[in-house]
C-alpha positions in Angstrom: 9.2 4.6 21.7 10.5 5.9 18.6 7.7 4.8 15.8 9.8 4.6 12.2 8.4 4.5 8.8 10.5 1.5 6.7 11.2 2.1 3.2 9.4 -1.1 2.4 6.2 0.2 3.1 6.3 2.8 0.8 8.2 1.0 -1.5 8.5 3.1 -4.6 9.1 6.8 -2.8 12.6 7.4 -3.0 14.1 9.0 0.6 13.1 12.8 0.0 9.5 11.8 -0.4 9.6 9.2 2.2 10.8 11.7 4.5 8.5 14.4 3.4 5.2 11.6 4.1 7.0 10.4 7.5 6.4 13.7 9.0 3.2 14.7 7.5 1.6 11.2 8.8 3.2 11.5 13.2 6.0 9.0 12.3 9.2 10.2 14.6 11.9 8.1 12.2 13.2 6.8 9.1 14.3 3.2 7.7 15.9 3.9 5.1 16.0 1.4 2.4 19.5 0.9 1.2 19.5 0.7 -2.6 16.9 3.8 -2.5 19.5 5.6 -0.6 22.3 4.5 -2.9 20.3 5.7 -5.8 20.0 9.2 -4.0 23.8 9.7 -3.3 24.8 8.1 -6.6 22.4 10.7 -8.8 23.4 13.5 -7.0 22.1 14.2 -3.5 24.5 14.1 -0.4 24.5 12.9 3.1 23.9 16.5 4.4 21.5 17.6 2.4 19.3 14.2 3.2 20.4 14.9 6.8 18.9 18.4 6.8 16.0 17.8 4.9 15.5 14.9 7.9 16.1 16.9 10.8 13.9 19.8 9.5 10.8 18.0 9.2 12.0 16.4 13.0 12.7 13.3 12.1 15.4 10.7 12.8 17.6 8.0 10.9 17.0 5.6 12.9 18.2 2.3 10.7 19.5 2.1 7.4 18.2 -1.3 6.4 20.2 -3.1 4.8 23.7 -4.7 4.0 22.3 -7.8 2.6 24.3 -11.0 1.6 26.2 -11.1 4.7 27.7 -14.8 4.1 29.7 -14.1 1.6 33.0 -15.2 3.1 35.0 -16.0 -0.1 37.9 -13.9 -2.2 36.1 -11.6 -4.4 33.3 -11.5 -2.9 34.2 -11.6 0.7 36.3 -8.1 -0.1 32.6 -6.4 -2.1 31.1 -7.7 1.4 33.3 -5.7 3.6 33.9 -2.7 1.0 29.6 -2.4 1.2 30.3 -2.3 5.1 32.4 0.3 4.5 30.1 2.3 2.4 26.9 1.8 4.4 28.8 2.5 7.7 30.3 5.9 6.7 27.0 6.9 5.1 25.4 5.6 8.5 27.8 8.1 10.4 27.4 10.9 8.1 23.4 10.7 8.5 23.8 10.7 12.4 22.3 7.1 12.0 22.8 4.4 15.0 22.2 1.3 13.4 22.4 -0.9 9.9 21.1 -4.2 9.4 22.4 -7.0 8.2 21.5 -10.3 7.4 22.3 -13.2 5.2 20.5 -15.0 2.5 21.2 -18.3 0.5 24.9 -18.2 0.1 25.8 -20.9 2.5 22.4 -23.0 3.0 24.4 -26.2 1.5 26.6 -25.7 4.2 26.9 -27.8 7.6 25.5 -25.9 10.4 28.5 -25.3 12.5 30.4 -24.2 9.4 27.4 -21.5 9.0 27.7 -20.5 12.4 31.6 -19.9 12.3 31.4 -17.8 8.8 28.5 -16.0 11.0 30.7 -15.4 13.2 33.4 -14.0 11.3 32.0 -11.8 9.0 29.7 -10.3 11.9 32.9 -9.5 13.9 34.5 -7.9 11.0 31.6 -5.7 10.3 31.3 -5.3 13.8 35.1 -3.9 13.6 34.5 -1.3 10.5 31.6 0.1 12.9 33.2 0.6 16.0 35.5 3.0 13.9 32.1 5.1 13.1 30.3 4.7 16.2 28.1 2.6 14.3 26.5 -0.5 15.7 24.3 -3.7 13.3 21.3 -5.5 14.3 21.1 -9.0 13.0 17.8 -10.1 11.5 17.7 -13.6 10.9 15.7 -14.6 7.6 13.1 -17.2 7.9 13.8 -19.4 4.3 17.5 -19.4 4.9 19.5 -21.9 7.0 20.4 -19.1 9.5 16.8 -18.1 10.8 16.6 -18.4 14.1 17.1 -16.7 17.5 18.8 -18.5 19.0 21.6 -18.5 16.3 21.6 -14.7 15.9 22.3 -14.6 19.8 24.6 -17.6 20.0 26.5 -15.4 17.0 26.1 -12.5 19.4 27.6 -14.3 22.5 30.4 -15.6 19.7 31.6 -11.7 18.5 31.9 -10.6 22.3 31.1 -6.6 20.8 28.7 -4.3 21.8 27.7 -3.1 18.5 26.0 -6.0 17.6 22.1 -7.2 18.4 18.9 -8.4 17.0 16.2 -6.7 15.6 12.6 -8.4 16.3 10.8 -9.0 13.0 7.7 -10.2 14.1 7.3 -12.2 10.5 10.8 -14.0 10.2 10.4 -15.0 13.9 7.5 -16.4 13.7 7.5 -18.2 10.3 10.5 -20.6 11.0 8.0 -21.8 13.9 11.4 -21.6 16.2 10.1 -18.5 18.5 7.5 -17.8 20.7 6.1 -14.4 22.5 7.5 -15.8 25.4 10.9 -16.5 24.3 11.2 -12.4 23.2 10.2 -11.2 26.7 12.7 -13.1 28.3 15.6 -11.1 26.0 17.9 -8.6 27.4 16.5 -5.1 26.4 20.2 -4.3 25.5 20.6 -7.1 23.1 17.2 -5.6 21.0 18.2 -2.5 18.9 15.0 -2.3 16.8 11.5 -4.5 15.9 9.9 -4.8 12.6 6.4 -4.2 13.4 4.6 -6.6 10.9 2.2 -9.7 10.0 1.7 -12.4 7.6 1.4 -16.1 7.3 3.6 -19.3 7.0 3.6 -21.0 3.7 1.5 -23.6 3.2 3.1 -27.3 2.1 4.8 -27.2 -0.8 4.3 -23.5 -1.4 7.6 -21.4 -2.3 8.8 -18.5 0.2 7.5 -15.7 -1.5 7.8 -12.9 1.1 5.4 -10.7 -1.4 2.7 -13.2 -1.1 3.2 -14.2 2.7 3.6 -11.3 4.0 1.3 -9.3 2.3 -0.9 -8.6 5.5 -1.9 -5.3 7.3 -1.1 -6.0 11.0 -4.0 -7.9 12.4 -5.2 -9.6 9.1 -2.1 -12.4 9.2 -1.4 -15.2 11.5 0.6 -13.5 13.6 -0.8 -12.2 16.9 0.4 -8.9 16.8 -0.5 -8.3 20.2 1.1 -11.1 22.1 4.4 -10.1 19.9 3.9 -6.4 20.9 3.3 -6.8 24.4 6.6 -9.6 24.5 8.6 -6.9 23.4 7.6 -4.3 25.8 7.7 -6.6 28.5 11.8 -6.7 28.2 11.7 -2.8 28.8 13.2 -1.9 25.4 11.8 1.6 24.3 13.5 2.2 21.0 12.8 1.8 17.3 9.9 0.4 16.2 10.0 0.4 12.4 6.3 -0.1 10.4 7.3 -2.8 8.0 4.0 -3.4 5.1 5.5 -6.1 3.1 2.2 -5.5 0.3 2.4 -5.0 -3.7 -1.1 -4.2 -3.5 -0.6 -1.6 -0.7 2.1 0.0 -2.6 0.1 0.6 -5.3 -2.1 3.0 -3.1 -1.6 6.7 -2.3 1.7 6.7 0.1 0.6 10.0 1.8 -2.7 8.3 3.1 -0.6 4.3 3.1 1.4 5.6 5.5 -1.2 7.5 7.7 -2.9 4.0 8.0 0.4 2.5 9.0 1.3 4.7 11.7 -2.5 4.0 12.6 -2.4 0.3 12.8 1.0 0.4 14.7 -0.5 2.9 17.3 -3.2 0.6 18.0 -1.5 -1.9 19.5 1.5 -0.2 20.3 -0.2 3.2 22.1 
């Protein structure tokens, strides 16, 4: 098991500081957030230099998280979407990094479902393309308030693109939320189809509440309505031993001291994790 501190739990580090608390708090990897890591190269830092100050503290890249937007499947902006594959990937490559993520958002929701699940399709395939020229492979995480949000879609996509660089990661918070998952339906997965899981908690909104991810998912693991154990023990019943990536979704938390925020992450995870 490879235990990875996400960006999102220290959410205003930038990546040199994020990788400095990572190995002073037992975490083995990094998610890198992608805008903090665009910020880095685009004010003057470079991939090797990130990549040495990463591999001397012995850590990993283990996911660069994320190419976001994914639906875009129009002119313009279809060629941005593939020209920030292109970007992420070769950054990806440079950092020794085995995985992005990507996902989609609200582009499409007016769309019918089978026309969502063939620009899915497409897009994923193309990405899927651009990394196979990097060695470079994308787990899909579907997003709870958009029209594509389940798992069964994400692996229906899967089935659809036919490539080996493409799989799920398991957030334990999307998954649950759309109310379309169960424990049981993660440990029946193929261990090969799971490249990472997003070890969080949270709650569903309540009727007529908005999706505000800052406010339902602004739970240590353990304190939402998630049970963190039958989620943990789903996933470790397929056999996967990869990434799990820490994932604190809380304003208030980031507010704290990282250094000691991301000593009681590592904590928590460990707990039900071992």
């Amino acid at each position: 098991m490879i235990k990875a501190l996400h960006g999102i739990s220290t959410h205003h580090c930038n990546v040199v500081t994020q990788s400095r608390i990572a190995a002073e708090t037992g975490y083995d990897g990094l998610e890198f957030l992608h805008y903090q890591l665009l910020r880095y190269l685009d004010n003057g830092g470079s991939t090797p230099a990130l990549k040495k100050i990463v591999s001397g503290y012995g850590l990993e890249t283990s996911c660069l998280n994320a190419l976001i937007d994914i639906e875009r499947y129009q002119g313009e902006q279809k060629q941005q979407l593939l020209a920030e594959a292109l970007r992420l990937t070769q950054v990806a490559s440079e950092l020794e990094c085995p995985t992005i993520q990507i996902l989609a958002q609200h582009g499409i929701d007016h769309l019918p479902q089978a026309q969502i699940m063939d620009i899915m399709t497409e897009n994923i395939g193309e990405i899927a393309q651009i990394g196979e020229k990097y060695g470079v492979r994308y787990q899909i995480e579907v997003i709870a308030h958009t029209q594509f949000n389940t798992l069964n879609q994400a692996l229906e996509v899967i089935k659809r693109v036919g490539k080996s660089n493409v799989g799920l990661v398991i957030d334990f918070w999307h998954l649950f939320a759309t109310g379309a998952s169960t424990p049981a339906d993660i440990a029946a997965l193929d261990k090969e189809l799971i490249f990472g899981v997003h070890f969080c908690d949270g709650r569903k909104p309540e009727p007529g509440e908005v999706w505000a991810e800052t406010v339902l998912r602004a739970y240590m693991p353990g304190e939402g309505q998630i049970d963190i154990q039958a989620w943990t023990d789903a996933v470790k019943a397929t056999g996967f031993d990869g990434v799990w990536s820490a994932e604190l979704f809380s304003p208030a938390c980031w507010e704290m001291d990282h250094l000691e925020l991301a000593r009681r992450v590592h904590q928590n995870m460990s707990h039900y994790t071992g």
